[in-house]
Residue frames as a rotation matrix with the C-alpha (Angstrom) as fourth column:
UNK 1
-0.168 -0.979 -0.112 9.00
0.664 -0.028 -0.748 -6.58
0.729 -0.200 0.655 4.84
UNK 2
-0.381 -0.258 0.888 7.68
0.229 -0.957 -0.179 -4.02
0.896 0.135 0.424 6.50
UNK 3
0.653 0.747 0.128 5.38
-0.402 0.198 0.894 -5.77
0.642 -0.635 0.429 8.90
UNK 4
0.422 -0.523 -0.741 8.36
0.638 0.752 -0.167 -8.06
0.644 -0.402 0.651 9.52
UNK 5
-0.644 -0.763 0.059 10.97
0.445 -0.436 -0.782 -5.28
0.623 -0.477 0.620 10.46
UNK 6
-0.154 0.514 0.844 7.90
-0.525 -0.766 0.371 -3.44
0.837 -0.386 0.388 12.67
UNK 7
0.735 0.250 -0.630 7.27
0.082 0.890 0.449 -6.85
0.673 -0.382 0.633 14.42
UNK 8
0.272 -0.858 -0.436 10.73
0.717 0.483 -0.503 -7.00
0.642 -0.176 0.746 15.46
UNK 9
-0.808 -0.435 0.397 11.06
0.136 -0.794 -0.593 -3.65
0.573 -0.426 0.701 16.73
UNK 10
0.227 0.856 0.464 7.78
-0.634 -0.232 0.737 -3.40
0.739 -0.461 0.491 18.28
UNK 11
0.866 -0.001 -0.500 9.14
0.196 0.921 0.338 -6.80
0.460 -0.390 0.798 20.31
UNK 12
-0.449 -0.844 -0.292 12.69
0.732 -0.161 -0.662 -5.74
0.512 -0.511 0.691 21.27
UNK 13
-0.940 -0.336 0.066 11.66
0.328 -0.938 -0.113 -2.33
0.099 -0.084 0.991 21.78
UNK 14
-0.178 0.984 -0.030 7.98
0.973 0.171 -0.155 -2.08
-0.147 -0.056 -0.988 23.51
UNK 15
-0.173 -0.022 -0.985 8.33
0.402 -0.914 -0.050 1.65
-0.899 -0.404 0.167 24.05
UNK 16
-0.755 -0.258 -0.603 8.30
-0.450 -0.465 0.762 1.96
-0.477 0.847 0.235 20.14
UNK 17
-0.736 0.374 0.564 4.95
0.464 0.886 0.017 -0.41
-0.493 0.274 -0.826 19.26
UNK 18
0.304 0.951 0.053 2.39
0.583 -0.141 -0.800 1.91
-0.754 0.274 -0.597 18.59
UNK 19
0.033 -0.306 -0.951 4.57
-0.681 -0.704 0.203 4.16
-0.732 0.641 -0.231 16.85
UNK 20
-0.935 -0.263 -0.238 5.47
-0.317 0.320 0.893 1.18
-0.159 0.910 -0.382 14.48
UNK 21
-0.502 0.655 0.565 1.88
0.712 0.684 -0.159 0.24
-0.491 0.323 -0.809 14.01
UNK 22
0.398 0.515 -0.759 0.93
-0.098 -0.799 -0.593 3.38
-0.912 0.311 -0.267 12.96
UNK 23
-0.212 -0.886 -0.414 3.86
-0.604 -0.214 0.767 3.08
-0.768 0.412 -0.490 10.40
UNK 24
-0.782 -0.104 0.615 2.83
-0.236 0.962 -0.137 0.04
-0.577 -0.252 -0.777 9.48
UNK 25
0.110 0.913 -0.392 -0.76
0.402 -0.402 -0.823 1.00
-0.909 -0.067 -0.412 8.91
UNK 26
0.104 -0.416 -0.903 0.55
-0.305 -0.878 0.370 3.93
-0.947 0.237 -0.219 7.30
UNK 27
-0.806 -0.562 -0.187 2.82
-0.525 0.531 0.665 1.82
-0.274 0.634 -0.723 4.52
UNK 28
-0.829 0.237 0.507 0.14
0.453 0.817 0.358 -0.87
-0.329 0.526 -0.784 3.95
UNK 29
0.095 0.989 -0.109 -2.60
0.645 -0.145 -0.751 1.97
-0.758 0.001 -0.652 3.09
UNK 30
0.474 0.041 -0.880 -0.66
-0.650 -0.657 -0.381 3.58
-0.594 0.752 -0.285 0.76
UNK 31
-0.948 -0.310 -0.064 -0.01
-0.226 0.520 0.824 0.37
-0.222 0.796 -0.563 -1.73
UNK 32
-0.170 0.837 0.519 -3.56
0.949 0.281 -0.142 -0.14
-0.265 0.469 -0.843 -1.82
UNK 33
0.235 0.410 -0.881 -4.22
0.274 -0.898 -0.344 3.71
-0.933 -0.160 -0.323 -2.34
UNK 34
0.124 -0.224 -0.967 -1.95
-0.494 -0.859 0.135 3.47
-0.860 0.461 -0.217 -5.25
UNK 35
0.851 0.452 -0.267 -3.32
-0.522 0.682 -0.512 0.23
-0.049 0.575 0.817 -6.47
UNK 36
0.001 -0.971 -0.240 -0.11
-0.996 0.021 -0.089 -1.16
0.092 0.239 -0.967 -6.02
UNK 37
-0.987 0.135 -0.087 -1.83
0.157 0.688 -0.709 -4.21
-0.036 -0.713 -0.700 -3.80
UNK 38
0.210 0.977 -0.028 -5.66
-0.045 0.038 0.998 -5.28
0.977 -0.209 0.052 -3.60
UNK 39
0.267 0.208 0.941 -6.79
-0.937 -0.171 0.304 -4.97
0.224 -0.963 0.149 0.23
UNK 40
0.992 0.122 -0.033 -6.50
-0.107 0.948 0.299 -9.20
0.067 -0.293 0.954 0.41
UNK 41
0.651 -0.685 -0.327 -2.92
0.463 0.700 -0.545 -8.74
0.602 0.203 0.772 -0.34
UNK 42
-0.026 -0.737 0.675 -1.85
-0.033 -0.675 -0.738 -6.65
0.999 -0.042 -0.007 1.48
UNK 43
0.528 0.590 0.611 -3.78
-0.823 0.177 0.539 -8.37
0.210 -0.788 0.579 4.75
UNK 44
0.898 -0.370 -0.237 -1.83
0.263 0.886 -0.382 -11.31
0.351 0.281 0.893 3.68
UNK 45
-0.043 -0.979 -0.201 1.64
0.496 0.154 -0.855 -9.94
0.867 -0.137 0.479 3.65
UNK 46
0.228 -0.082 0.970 0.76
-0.680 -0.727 0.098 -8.38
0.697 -0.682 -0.222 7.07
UNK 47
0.639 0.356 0.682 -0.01
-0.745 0.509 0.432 -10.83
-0.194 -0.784 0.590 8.69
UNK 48
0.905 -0.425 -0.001 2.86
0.290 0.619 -0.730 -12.86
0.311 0.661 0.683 6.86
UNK 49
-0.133 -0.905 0.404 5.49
-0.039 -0.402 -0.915 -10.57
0.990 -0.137 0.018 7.58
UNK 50
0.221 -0.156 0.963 4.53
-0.786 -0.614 0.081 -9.95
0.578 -0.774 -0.258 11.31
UNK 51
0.967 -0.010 0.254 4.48
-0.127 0.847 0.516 -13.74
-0.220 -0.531 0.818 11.88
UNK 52
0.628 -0.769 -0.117 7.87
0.572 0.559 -0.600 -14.06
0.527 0.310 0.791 10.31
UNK 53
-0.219 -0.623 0.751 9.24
-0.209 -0.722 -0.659 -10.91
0.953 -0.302 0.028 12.59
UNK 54
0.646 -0.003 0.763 7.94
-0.757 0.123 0.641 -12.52
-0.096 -0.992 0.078 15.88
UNK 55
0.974 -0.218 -0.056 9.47
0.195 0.942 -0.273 -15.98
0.113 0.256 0.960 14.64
UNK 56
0.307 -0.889 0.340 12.98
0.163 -0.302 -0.939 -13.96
0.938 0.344 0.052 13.89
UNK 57
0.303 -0.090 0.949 12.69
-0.639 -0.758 0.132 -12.44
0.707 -0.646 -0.287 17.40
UNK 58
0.851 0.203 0.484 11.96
-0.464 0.721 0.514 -15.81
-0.244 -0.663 0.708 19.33
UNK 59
0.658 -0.745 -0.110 14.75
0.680 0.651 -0.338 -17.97
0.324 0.148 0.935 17.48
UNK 60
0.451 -0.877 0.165 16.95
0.162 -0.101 -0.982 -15.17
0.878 0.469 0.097 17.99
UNK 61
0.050 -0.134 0.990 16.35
-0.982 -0.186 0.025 -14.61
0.181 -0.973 -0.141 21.94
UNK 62
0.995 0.089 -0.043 16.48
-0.093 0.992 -0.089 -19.01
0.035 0.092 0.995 21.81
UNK 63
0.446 -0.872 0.201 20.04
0.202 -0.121 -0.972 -18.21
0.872 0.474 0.123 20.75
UNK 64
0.788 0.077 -0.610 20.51
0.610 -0.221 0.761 -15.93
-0.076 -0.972 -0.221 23.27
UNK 65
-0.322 -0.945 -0.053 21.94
0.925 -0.326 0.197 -13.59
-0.204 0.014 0.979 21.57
UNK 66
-0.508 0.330 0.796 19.19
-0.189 -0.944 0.271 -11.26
0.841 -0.012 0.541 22.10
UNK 67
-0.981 -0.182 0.064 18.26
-0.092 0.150 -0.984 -10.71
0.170 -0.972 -0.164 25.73
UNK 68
-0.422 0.795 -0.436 14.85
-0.406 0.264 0.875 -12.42
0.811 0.546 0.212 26.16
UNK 69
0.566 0.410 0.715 12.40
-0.821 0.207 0.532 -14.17
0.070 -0.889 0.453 28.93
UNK 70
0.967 -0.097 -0.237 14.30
0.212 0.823 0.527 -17.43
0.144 -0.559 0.816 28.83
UNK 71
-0.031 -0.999 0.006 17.72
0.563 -0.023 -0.826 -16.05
0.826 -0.022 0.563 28.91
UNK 72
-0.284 0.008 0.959 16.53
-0.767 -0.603 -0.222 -13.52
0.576 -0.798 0.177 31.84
UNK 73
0.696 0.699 0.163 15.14
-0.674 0.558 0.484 -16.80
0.247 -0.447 0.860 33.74
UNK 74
0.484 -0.712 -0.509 18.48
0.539 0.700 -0.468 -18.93
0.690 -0.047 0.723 33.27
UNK 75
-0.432 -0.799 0.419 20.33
0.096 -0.502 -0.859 -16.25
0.897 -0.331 0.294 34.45
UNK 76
0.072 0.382 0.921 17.78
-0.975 -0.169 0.146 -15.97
0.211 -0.909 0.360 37.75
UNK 77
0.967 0.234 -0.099 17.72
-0.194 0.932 0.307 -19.61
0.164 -0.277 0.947 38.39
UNK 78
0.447 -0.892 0.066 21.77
0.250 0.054 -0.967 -19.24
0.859 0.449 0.247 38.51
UNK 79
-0.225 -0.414 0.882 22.06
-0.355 -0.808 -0.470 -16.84
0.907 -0.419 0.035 40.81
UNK 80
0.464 0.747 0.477 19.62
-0.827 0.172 0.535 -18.73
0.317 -0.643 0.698 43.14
């Protein structure tokens, strides 16, 4: 979950990426620290979650109901 929601915000909101990867980082070194998660799983749900928070991002700028590269392109190809 945590990759996912970092994904997402790291994508809308570039100005905020490294901060969430640190976060990120952060969160997935302390379930293995407290044995909560072997090191494989917790590589897993990273990479799990961050694919499912770019996926969330794309379909939802597709929509266009978050402002994205093909909604900023329709709208230029309009105007022209």
């Amino acid at each position: 979950m945590t990759a996912g929601i970092a994904a997402a915000v790291a994508l809308t909101a570039p100005a905020l990426r490294w901060p969430m990867l640190v976060y990120t980082l952060l969160i997935a070194w302390s379930r293995i620290s407290f044995g909560a998660h072997y090191p494989l799983d917790t590589l897993a749900g990273l990479a799990i979650g961050a694919a499912g928070g770019w996926c969330a991002v794309r379909l939802v700028q597709a929509m266009e109901i978050l402002p994205g590269p093909s909604a900023v392109s329709r709208q230029t190809r309009r105007r022209s």
